[in-house]
C-alpha positions in Angstrom: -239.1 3.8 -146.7 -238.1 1.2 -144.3 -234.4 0.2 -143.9 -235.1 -3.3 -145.3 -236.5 -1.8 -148.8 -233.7 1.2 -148.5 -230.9 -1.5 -148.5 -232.4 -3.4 -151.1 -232.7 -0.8 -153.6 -229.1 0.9 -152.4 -227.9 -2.8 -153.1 -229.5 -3.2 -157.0 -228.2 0.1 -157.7 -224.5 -0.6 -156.7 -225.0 -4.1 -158.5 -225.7 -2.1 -161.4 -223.0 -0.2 -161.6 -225.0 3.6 -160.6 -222.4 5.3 -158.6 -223.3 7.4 -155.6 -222.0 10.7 -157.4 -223.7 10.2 -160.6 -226.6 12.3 -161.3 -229.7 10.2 -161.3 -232.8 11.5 -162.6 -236.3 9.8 -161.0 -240.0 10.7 -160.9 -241.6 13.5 -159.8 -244.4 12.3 -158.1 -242.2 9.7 -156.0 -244.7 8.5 -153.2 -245.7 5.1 -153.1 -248.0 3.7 -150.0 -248.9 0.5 -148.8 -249.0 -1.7 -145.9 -245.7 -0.8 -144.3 -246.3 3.1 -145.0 -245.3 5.8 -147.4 -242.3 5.0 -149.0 -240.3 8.5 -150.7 -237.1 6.8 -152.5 -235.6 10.3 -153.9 -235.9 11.8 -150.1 -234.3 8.7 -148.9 -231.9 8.2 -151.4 -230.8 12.0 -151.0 -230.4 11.2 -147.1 -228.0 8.4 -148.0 -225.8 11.0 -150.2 -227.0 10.0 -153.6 -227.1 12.5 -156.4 -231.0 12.0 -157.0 -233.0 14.8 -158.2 -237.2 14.8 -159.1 -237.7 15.8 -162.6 -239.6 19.1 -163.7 -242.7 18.0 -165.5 -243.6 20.7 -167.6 -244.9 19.4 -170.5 -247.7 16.5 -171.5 -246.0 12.7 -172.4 -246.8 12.9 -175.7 -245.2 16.6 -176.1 -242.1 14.7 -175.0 -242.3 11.3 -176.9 -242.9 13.3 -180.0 -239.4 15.0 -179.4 -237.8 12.1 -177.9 -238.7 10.3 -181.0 -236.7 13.0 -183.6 -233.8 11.5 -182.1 -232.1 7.9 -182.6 -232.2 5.8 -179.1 -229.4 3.1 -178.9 -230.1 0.5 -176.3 -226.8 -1.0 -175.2 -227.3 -5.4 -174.9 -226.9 -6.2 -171.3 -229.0 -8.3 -169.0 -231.9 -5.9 -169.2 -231.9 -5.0 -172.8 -234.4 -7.8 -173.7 -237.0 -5.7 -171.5 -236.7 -2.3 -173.2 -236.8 -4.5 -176.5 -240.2 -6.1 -175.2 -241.5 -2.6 -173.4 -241.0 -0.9 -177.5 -243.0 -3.5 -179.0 -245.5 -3.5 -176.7 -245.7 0.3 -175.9 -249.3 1.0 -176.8 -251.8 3.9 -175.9 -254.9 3.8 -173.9 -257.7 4.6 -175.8 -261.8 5.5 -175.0 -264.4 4.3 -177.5 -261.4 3.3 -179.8 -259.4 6.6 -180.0 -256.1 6.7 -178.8 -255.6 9.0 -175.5 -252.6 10.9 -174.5 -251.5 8.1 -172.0 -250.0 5.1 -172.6 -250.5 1.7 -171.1 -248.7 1.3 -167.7 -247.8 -2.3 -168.4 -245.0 -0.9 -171.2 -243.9 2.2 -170.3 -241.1 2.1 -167.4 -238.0 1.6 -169.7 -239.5 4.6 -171.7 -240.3 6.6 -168.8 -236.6 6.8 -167.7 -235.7 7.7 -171.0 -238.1 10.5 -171.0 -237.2 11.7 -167.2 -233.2 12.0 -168.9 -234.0 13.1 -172.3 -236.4 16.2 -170.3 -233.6 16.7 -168.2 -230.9 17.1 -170.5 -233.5 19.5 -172.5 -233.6 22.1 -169.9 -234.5 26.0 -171.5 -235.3 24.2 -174.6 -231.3 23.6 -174.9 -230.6 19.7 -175.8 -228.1 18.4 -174.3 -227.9 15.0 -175.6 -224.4 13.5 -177.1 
């Protein structure tokens, strides 16, 4: 990651209140290329002192939606509330030849994504740890 995009992110995330010492949970498979190179954000994050750790993927999503879904989500209002609140009602499936597949579409499924990344997290050994 360049020291332009670095800042940029390191900026949005202090604007949004994550704290440096706060765990934050990201994706596992966190390399993104294009024209200005490969770009590793938990790496460079983790250079800069931030508590960033790669999830443990050990399940399919829809193993983990099905048991994120036995449990009530609240979404706090704030400026980015409206965007879960669009992602949910658009969150749809792929499907083949009209059958839902295992994978939903990527247009609607960041806000849920993070959610799942926590709620896996906080289920480590099978041991919820959700309050």
């Amino acid at each position: 990651m360049n020291q332009h995009q670095l800042q940029k992110y390191l900026i949005t995330m202090i604007q949004r209140g994550i704290e440096q010492w706060k765990i934050i949970i990201a994706d596992s498979s966190d390399k993104y290329s294009n024209e200005h190179g490969t770009i590793e954000m938990v790496k460079d994050l983790k250079n800069k002192g931030w508590n960033i750790h790669k999830v443990k993927k050990t399940k399919n999503n829809f193993f983990w939606l099905t048991k994120l879904n036995e449990y009530h989500i609240h979404i706090i209002l704030n400026d980015l509330s409206h965007k879960a609140k669009a992602e949910q009602q658009n969150y749809t499936w792929k499907e083949i030849h009209g059958l839902p597949v295992n994978q939903p579409i990527d247009k609607w499924d960041h806000f849920w994504n993070g959610a799942k990344y926590a709620f896996m997290e906080s289920f480590k050994n099978n041991k919820p740890r959700i309050h």
